[in-house]
C-alpha positions, 0 to 999 in steps of 0.5 A: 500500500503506497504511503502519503506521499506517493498516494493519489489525492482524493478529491470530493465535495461537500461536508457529507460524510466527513468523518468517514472519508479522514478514517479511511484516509488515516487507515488507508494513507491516502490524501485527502482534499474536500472542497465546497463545505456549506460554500452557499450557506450564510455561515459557510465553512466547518462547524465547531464540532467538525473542527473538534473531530480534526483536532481529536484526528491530529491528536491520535496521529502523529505526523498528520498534516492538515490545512484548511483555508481562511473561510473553512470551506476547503480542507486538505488531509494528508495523514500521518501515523496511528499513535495513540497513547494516553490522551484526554479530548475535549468535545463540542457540546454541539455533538455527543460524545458517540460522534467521535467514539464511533471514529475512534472504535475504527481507528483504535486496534492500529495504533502504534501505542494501546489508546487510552483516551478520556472524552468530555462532553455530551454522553446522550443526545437525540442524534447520535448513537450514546456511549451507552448503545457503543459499550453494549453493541460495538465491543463485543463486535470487535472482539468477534474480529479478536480485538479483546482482553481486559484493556478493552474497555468504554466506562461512563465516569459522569454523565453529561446531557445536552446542551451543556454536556459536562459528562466524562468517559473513558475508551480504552482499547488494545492494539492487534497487528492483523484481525481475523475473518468472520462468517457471522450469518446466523443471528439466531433467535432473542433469548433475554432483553437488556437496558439501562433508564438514565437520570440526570438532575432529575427525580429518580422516578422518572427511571422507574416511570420508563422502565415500568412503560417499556416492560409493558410492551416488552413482557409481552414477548419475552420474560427475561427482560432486566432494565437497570435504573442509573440515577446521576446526581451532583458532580456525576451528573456533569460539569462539577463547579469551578473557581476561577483563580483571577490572579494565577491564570488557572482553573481548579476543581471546586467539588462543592454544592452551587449554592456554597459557591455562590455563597463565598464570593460571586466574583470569585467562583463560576458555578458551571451547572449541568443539564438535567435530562433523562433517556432509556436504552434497550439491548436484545441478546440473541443465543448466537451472541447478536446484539441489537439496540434501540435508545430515546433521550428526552428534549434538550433542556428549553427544546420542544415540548416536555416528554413523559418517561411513559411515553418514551419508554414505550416508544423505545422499547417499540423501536427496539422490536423494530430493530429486531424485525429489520434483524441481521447479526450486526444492528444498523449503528454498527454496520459500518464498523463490521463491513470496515473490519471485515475489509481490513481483515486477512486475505480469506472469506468473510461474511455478515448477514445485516439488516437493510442497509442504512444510507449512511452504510451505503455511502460507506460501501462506495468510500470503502472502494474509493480508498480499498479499492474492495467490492461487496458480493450483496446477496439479497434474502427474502423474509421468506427464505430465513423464515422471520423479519424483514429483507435481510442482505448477506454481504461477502468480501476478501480481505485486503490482509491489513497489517498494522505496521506500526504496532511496536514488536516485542 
């Protein structure tokens, strides 16, 4: 595979897909140049969050060299070398924490160094997937490529809801020099239902108040069901109070109640409160070892209208049996992280049976033959012939037989 600087540039227009055209130029060593981002709107150019996922980008690569032009609107990429290390990133309140994440579960296993990363800000929003869906659904997908052991890890140290985030996690992941082919065809049937109801700076009750709701719906199919409640509270339940030291220029933790900072001296201390909020996700397990998942977090503080918990723990656990019917071994947050491994494995057969594609995994599918140069064999599969759910795809592909060149040897 030719290096950075004898690789052809890739050349493409719009702000689209972003993160995935860097991680495949990262793990592929070809440059890369987007042109025309948000050229026509009245704010043009990258947003705070995309600048912040290129600064995480630079951060775990060493060597990377990257320019962007005076309005934002041009960015050229030519990568360096994975690094990894131990690292702490702070990201934009604009996006949750599962924006980057995902980005980085690609990226994790080819590092020079194990990762060890600790990611700031919004853990569950409305939009992407939260820490709480990639702990339960994307690890032990990767362990399946035999990417495991004790280092391989995501904990939720706080919580932090939208707007202003606050919530602290930590990824930890080790390094493999080669991974290995799957045939994981067979999803198998759901033996027991799993979830977590999460609340934050809010009663307790509402916890209770979903899971109650979502068992309703659920219990109907299945007996197994075990829903935990994760109440956060004070400092775990996001950004903890500051003192701003004035006249030495630096921050300090104030792990103290707001009302007893306020009390000391207003000009003094900055009480940073967090967002309350609360949401619910819901993981099926099949005999097979498929995970499928669904999850609803609760409006934003001050947008739209107030959500009850009744009703977003059944409309969460109805989403988690849609998921189901659409099926496949791989559910649709992860399908672009299995057909990635699946890629970058040994130069043998390996196959998935997946749900119907999601947008987002077809254009993956082209930017997979863009910078791989890799086809899919796409076998359609009609409910019929696996006899329960929707249309399922069985997708086939050789390796490229990726090897981690710059893990350390020992």
């Amino acid at each position: 595979m030719a290096g950075g600087g004898g690789a052809q540039c890739l050349s493409y227009a719009g702000c689209n897909f972003l993160r995935q055209r860097l991680v495949l130029s990262t793990l592929s060593g070809r440059p890369l140049k987007i042109r025309k981002i948000r050229a026509k709107e009245e704010d043009p150019g990258l947003r705070d969050f995309e600048a912040c996922f290129i600064r995480l980008i630079d951060k775990v690569t060493n060597g990377s060299r990257i320019e962007i032009n005076q309005t934002g609107t041009t960015l050229y990429y030519q990568p360096g070398l994975l690094y990894g290390g131990s690292l702490e990133h702070d990201c934009s309140p604009s996006r949750s924490i599962g924006y980057y994440l995902e980005s980085l579960l690609c990226l994790a296993p080819f590092m020079k160094h194990p990762l060890k990363i600790v990611l700031r800000g919004v853990t569950n929003d409305q939009v992407d997937p939260s820490v709480d869906v990639l702990k339960a659904t994307a690890l032990p997908l990767l362990k399946k490529f035999g990417i495991d052991g004790e280092s391989l890890e995501i904990k939720i140290n706080r919580r932090g809801m939208p707007p202003k985030g606050g919530g602290e996690i930590l990824f930890a992941c080790p390094v493999r020099k080669v991974l290995q082919p799957i045939q994981f065809t067979d999803p198998g049937k759901i033996k027991r239902i799993r979830g977590t109801a999460y609340s934050v700076r809010v009663s307790p009750q509402m916890a209770n108040r979903m899971v109650e709701s979502a068992r309703s719906v659920l219990n109907k199919f299945l007996p197994d069901i075990y829903i935990y409640t994760d109440h956060m509270k004070g400092i775990s339940s996001g950004n903890p109070c500051r003192r701003i030291c004035n006249s030495m220029g630096r921050k300090d933790e104030f792990p103290f109640p707001h009302w007893w900072c306020m009390s000391i001296s207003t000009a003094a201390v900055l009480p940073y409160s967090a967002s309350p909020g609360f949401g619910i996700c819901l993981i099926a397990e099949t005999i097979n070892g498929t995970i499928l998942s669904a999850e609803l977090a609760s409006n934003p503080q001050g947008q739209g209208a107030a959500v009850l918990p009744e009703e977003l723990g059944q409309n969460c656990a109805k989403l988690l049996l849609e998921e189901i019917y659409r099926g496949g071994c791989v559910d649709s947050t992860n399908q672009s992280l299995a057909l990635l491994l699946m890629t970058l494995g040994q130069q043998d057969v390996s196959k998935v049976l997946l749900g119907p594609l999601s947008p987002y995994t077809i254009e993956f599918l082209r930017h997979l033959r863009s910078f791989f140069q890799i086809m899919f064999k796409i076998e359609m599969k009609s409910p019929e012939e696996e006899r329960k759910g929707g249309e399922k795809v069985l997708m086939t592909c050789v390796g490229i037989g990726f090897s981690n060149l710059s893990k350390t040897i020992r």
